[in-house]
C-alpha positions as CSV (number, residue, x, y, z in Angstrom):
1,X,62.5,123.2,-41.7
2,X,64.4,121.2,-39.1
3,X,61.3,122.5,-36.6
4,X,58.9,120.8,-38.9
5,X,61.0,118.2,-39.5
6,X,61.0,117.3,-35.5
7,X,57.4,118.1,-35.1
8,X,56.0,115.4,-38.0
9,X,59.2,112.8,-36.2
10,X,57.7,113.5,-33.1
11,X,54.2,113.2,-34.4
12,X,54.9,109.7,-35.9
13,X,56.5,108.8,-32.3
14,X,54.0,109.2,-30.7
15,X,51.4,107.7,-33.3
16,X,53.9,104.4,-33.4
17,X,53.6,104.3,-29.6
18,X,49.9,104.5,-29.0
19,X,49.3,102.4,-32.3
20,X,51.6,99.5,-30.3
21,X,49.8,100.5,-27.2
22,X,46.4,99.3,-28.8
23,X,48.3,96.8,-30.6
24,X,49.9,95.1,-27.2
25,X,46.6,95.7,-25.3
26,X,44.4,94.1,-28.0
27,X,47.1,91.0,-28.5
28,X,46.6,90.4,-24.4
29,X,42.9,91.0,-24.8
30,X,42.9,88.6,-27.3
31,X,44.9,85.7,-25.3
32,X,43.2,86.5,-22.7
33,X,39.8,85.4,-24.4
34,X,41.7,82.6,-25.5
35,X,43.0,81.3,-21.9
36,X,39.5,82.0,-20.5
37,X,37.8,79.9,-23.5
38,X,40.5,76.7,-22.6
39,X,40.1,76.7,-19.1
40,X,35.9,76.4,-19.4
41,X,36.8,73.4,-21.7
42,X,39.3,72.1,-19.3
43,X,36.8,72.6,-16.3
44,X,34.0,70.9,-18.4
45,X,36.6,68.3,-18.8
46,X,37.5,67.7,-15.6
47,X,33.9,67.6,-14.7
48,X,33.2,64.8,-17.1
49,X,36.3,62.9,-15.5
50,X,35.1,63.3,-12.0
51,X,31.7,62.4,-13.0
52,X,32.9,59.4,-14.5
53,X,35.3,58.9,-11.8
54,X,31.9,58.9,-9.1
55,X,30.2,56.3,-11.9
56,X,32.9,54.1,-11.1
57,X,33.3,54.6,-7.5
58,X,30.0,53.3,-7.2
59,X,29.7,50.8,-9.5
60,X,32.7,49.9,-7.3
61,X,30.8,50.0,-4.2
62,X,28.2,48.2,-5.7
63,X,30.0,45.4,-6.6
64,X,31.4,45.2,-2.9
65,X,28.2,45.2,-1.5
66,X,27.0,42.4,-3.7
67,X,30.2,40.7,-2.9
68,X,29.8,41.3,0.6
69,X,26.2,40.4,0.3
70,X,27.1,37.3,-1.5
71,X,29.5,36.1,1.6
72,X,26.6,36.8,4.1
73,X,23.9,34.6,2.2
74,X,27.1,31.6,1.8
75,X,27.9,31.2,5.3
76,X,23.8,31.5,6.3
77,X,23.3,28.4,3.6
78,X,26.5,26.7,5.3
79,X,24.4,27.3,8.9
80,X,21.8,26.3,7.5
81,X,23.1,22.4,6.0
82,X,25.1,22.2,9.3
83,X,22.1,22.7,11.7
84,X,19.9,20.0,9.1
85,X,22.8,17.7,8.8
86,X,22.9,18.2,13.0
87,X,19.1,17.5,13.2
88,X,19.0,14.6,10.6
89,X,21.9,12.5,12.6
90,X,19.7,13.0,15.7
91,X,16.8,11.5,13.6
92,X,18.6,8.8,12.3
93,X,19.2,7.5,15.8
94,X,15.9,8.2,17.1
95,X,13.3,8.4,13.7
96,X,13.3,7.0,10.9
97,X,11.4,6.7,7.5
98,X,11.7,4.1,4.9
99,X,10.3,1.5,2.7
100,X,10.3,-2.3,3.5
101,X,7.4,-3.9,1.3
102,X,5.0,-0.8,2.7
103,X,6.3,2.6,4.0
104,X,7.8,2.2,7.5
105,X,7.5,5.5,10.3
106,X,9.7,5.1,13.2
107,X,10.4,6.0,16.3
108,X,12.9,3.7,18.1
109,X,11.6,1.4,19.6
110,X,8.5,3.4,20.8
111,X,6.2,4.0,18.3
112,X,6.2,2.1,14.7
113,X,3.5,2.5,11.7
114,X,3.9,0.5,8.6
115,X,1.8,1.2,5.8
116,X,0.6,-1.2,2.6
117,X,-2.1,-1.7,0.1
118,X,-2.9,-4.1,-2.4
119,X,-6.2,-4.2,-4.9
120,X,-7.3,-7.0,-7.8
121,X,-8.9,-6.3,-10.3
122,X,-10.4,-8.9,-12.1
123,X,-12.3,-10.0,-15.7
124,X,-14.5,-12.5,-15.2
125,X,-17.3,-14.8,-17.7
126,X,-19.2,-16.8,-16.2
127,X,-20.9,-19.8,-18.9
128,X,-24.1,-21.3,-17.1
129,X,-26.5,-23.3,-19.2
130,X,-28.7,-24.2,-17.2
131,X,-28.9,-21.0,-15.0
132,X,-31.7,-17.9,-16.1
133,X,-29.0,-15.9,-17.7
134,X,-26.4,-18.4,-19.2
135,X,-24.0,-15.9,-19.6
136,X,-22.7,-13.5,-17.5
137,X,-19.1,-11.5,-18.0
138,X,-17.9,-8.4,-17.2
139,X,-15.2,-6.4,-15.0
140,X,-14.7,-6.4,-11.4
141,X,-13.0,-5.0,-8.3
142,X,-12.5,-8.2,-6.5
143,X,-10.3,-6.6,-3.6
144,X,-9.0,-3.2,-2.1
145,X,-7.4,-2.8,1.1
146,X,-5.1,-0.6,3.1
147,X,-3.5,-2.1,6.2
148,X,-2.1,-0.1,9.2
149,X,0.0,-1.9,11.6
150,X,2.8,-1.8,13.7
151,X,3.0,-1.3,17.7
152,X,3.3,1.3,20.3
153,X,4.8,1.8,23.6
154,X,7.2,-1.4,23.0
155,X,7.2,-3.8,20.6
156,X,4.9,-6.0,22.7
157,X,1.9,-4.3,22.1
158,X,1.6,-4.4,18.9
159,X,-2.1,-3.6,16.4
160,X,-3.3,-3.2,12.6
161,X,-5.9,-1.9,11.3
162,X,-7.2,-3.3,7.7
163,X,-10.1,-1.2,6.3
164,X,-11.6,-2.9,2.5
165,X,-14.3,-1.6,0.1
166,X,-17.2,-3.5,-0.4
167,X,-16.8,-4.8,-4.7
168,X,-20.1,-4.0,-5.6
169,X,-21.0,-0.8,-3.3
170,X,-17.7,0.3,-2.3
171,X,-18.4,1.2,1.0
172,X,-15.8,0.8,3.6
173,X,-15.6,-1.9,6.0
174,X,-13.1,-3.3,8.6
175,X,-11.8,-6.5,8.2
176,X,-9.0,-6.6,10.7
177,X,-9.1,-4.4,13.7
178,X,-7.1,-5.8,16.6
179,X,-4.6,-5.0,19.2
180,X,-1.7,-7.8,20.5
181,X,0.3,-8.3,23.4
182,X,2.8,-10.7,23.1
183,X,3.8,-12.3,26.6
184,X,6.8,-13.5,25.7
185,X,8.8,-15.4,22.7
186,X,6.0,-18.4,23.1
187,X,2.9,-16.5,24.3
188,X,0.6,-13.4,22.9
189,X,-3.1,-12.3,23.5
190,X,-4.9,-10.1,21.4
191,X,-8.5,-8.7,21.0
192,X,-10.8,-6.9,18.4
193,X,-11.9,-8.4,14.9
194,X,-9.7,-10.8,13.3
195,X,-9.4,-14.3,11.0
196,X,-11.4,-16.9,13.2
197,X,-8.6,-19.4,13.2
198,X,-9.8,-22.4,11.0
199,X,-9.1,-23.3,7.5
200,X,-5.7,-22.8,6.2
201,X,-6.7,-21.7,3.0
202,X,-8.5,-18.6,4.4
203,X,-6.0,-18.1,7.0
204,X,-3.9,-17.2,4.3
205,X,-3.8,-13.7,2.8
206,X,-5.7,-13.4,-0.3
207,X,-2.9,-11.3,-1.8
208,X,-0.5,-14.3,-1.2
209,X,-2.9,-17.5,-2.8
210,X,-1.6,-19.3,-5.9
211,X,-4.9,-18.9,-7.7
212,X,-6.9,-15.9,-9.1
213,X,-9.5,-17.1,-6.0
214,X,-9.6,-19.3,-2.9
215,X,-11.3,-22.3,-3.7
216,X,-15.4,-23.1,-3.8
217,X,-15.3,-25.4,-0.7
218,X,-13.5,-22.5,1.5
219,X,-16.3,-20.4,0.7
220,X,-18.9,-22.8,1.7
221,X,-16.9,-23.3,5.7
222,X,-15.3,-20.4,6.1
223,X,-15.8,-18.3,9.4
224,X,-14.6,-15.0,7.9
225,X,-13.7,-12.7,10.5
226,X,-15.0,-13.2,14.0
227,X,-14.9,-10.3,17.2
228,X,-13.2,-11.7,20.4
229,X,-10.4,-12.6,22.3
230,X,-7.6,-15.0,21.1
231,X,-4.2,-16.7,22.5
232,X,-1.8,-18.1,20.4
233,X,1.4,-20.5,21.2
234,X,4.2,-20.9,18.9
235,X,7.1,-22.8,19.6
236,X,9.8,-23.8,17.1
237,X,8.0,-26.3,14.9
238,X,4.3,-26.0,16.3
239,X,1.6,-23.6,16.9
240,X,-1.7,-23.3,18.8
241,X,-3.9,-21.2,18.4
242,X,-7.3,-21.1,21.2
243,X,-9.9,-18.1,20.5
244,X,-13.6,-17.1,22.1
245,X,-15.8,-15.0,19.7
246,X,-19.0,-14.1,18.2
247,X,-19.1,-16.7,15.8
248,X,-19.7,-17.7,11.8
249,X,-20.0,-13.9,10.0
250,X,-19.6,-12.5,13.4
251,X,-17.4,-9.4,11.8
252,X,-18.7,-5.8,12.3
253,X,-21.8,-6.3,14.5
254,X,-22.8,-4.9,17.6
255,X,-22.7,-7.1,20.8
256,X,-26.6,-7.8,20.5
257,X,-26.5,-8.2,16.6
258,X,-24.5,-11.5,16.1
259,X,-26.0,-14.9,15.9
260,X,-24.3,-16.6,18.4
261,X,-24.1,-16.9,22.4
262,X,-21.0,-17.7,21.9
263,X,-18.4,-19.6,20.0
264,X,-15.0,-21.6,20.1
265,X,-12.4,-22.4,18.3
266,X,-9.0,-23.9,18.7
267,X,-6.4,-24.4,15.6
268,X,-3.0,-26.5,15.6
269,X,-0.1,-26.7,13.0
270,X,2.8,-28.4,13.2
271,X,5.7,-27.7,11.1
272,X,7.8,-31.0,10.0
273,X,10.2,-29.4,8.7
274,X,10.7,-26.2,6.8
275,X,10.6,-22.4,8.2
276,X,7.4,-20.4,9.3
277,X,7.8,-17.9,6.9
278,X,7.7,-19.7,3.6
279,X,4.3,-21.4,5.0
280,X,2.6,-17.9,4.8
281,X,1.5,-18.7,1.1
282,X,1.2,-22.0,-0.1
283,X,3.7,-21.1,-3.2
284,X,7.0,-23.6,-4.0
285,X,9.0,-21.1,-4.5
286,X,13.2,-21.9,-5.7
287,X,15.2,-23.2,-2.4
288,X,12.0,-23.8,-0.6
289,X,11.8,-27.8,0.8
290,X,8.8,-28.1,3.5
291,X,5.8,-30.0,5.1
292,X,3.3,-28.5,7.4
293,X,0.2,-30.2,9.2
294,X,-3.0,-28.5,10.3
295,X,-5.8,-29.2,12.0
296,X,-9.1,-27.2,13.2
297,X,-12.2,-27.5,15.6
298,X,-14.9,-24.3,16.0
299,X,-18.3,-24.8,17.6
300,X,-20.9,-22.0,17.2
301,X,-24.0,-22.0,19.8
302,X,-26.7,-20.4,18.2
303,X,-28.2,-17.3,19.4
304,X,-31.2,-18.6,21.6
305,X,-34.2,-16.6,23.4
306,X,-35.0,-13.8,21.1
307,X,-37.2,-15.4,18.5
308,X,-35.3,-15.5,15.6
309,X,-32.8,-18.2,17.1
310,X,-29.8,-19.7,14.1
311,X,-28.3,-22.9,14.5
312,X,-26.1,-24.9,15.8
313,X,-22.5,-25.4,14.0
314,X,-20.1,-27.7,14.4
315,X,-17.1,-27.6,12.2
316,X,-13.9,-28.8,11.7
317,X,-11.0,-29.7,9.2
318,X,-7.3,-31.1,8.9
319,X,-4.7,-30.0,5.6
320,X,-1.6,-30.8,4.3
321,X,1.1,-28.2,2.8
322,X,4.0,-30.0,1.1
323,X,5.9,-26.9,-0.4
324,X,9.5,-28.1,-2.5
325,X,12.0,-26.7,-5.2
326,X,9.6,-24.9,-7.3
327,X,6.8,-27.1,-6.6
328,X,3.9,-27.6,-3.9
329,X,0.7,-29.6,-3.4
330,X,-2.1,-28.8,-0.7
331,X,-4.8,-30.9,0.4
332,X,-7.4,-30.4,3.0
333,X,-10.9,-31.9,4.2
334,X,-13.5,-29.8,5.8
335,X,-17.0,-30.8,7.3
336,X,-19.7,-29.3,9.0
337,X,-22.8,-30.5,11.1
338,X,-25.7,-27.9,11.3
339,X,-28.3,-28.7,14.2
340,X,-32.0,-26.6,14.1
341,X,-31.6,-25.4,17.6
342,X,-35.5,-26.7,18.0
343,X,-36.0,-23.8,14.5
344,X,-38.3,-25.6,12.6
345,X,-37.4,-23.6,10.1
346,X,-33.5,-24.8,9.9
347,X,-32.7,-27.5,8.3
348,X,-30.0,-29.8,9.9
349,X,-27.4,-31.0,7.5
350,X,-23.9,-32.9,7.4
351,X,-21.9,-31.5,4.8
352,X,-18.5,-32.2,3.8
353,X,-15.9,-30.7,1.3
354,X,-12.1,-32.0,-0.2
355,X,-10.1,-29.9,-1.8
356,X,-6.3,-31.2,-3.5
357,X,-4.2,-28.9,-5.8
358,X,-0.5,-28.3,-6.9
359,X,1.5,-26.3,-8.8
360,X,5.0,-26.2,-10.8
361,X,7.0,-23.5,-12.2
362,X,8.2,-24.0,-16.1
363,X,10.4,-20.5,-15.4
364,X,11.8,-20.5,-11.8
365,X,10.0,-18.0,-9.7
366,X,8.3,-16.4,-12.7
367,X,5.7,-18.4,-14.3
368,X,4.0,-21.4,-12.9
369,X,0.9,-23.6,-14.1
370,X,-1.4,-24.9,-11.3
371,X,-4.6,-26.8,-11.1
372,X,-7.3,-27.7,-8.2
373,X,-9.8,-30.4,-7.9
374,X,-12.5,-30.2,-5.1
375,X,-15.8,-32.2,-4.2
376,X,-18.5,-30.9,-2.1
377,X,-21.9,-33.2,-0.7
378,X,-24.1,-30.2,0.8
379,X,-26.2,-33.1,1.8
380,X,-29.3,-31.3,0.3
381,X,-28.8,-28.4,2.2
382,X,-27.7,-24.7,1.0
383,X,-26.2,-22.7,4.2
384,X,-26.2,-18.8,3.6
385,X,-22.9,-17.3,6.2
386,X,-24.5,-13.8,6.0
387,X,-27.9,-14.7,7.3
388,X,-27.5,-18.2,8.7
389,X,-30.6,-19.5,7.2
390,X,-30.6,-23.3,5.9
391,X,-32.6,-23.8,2.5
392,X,-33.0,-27.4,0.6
393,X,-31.3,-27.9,-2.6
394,X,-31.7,-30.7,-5.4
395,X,-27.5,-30.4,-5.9
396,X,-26.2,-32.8,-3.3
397,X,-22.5,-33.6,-4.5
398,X,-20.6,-31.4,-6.9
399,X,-16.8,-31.1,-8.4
400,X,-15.2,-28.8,-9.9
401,X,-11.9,-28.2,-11.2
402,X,-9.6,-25.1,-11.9
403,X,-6.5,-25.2,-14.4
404,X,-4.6,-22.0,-15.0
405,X,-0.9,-19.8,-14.6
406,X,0.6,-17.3,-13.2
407,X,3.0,-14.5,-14.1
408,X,5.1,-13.0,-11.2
409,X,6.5,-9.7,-12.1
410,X,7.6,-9.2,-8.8
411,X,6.4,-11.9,-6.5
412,X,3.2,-11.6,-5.4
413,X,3.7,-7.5,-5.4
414,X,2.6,-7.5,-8.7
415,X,1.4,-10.8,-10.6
416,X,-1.0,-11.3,-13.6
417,X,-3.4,-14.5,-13.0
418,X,-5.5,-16.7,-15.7
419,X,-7.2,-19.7,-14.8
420,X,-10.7,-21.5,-15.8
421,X,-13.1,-23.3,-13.1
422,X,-15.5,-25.8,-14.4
423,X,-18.1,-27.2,-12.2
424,X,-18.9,-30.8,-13.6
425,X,-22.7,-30.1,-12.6
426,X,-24.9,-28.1,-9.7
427,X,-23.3,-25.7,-7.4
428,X,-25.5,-25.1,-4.3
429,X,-25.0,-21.6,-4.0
430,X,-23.6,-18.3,-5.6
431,X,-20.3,-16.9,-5.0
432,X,-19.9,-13.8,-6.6
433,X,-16.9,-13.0,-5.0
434,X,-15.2,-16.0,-7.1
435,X,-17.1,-15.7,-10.1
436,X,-19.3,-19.0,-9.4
437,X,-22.8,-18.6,-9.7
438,X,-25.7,-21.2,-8.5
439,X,-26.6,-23.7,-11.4
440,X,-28.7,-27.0,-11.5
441,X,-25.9,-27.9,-14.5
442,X,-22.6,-28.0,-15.7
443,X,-20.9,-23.9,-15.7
444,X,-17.3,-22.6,-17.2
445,X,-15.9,-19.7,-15.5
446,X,-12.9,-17.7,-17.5
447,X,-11.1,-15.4,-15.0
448,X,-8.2,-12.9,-15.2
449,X,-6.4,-11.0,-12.5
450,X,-4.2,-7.8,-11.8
451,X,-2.5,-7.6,-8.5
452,X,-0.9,-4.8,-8.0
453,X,0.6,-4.5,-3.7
454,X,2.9,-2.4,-2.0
């Protein structure tokens, strides 16, 4: 009994032990799984980290090198400004560009180019009676210009260059083309195309007169602009001006085109009292107070020897500018003697023209009211400039008169002009150019102006 007793003991010994023996080895088997399962999350864990850890790294990085970048582009800009800031204080003492009523290039005192403009544009009716058409109105480009000038080398030797468009085909022409040497503070030569040195009137700019147009008698003397050589003297209060050229409408014609052998012409002024400067218009502007005295002589020898010879002109006139506090008057006289130069087919002619006008501002340097009075006695005769030939007319004497305003917006930069011309009877011949057209009767003109100049 005991024997059995120790056999089933021993049997349940050794049944405990290997059951704890499985037990123990599948409880370790089982943590074991358990340890392996934690440490593949903690590796996936600490690969997330150390992928996030790269991200940032290189965003890092990133942000350096933009940084970095930044710095590089910075200090090139800075290089940059102080290499131009360098290079535009060497320019400033050698070249310069600016604006000083037209746009100014310069180069020291080497090389300067000034550039302006100016253009009118112009409504004009034109009430004629006794004419074909007795009416005729409509729009017109009266002016346009660009002007060059300056000098080169040394202020000495100085030139411009003035190129128009024709109003009614707008081809271009020159108008002034010259280059000048002045001699010294008294003396200066030039040569090329300029203003034959005459009447006052024309020698002043038409961008600077007081009316929409310069008046009916300068159109009848004028020389325009002659080609040739010209010395001019001008002291404190006087000027002389002494000039050899090609003659009435001598401007753009070849040396075997013109209608002339040759021509003179000698111009004085002599300044009272006054400055030069205000006598370049004929305006009273506020502060001004001055008197000027002119005088001219030309003498055209008509071409001779080729068959189709022009006359023989002698001309010559005197003016008065009296130019006060917001006021002025002008007068001048002009005459002319045309000879045949044995042409039968000229006919000779004395012919004289007056011309007195004035003006007043009623708002200083802003708005004035002007009027003009001249006579003409064509002495039977019209004289065409452009071709030189002499035809008989019926309209000996006529007078006309012109009343009208201005509105300066900014001097004569930009100005609006009105005025109205009445011719008492016959004019002798057309001028387009002032709205005036050839009548055997009374006419009315109405004309209106833009001028726009830089």
């Amino acid at each position: 009994m005991n024997k059995c007793m120790g056999i089933v003991s021993g049997y349940f010994r050794v049944t405990c032990g290997v059951f704890m023996a499985v037990f123990v080895c599948g409880f370790y088997g089982i943590a074991s799984a358990a340890d392996d399962l934690r440490l593949n999350t903690m590796q996936l864990e600490l690969d997330d980290l150390q992928r996030q850890i790269r991200e940032v790294q290189s965003l890092k990085n990133q942000s350096w090198l933009n940084e970095r970048r930044g710095e590089e582009v910075k200090a090139l800009i800075r290089e940059v400004l102080s290499d131009a800031d360098t290079r535009a204080a060497l320019l400033s003492e050698e070249f310069t560009c600016y604006y000083d009523n037209g746009f100014i290039i310069r180069d020291a005192d080497t090389f300067l180019l000034k550039i302006c403009s100016y253009t009118q544009f112009r409504y004009l009716n034109n009430n004629a009676p006794a004419a074909a058409d007795d009416e005729e109105g409509g729009f017109q480009t009266r002016r346009l210009a660009l002007m060059f000038s300056g000098y080169i080398g040394s202020p000495r030797v100085s030139y411009m260059i003035m190129p128009t468009f024709s109003r009614s085909t707008g081809v271009a022409r020159f108008e002034y083309a010259f280059i000048k040497y002045k001699v010294d503070d008294i003396w200066e030569v030039m040569a090329g195309q300029f203003k034959a040195p005459f009447g006052r009137e024309w020698l002043t700019s038409a961008r600077l007169q007081p009316m929409v147009e310069r008046s009916y008698v300068n159109s009848l003397f004028t020389s325009l602009y002659v080609q040739g050589v010209q010395a001019t003297r001008q002291g404190e209060d006087t000027r002389l001006r002494l000039s050899l050229h090609n003659g009435t409408w001598g401007w753009n014609t070849n040396f075997d085109a013109d209608r002339t052998d040759y021509a003179v012409g000698v111009r004085g002024d002599w300044k009272i009292f006054g400055n030069w400067k205000q006598f370049k218009d004929t305006v009273g502007w506020a502060g001004d107070d001055g008197l000027l005295l002119g005088g001219a002589l030309q003498f055209d020898r008509g071409e001779t020897g080729n068959g189709t010879m022009t006359p023989d002109i002698l001309k010559y006139t005197c003016d008065i500018s009296r130019e006060g506090d917001g006021w002025n008057l002008f007068a001048a006289f002009t005459g002319r003697q045309i000879e045949s130069n044995d042409s039968p087919s000229i006919i000779d002619a004395d012919q004289w023209g007056a011309v007195l006008q004035g003006g007043i501002f009623i708002i200083p340097d802003k708005v004035d009211l002007y009027a003009r009075y001249e006579w003409v006695d064509s002495d039977g005769v019209a004289f065409k400039q452009s071709t030189g030939v002499t035809t008989a007319t019926d309209d000996d004497v006529a007078q006309l008169i012109t009343l009208g305003t201005n509105v300066f917006l900014r001097g004569h930069n930009t100005k609006l002009s009105f005025d109205v011309v009445h011719a008492f009877n016959g004019l002798p011949h057309t001028d387009t150019g002032a709205g005036l057209r050839a009548s055997g009767g009374p006419s009315t003109t109405l004309r209106s102006q833009v001028q726009i100049s830089f």
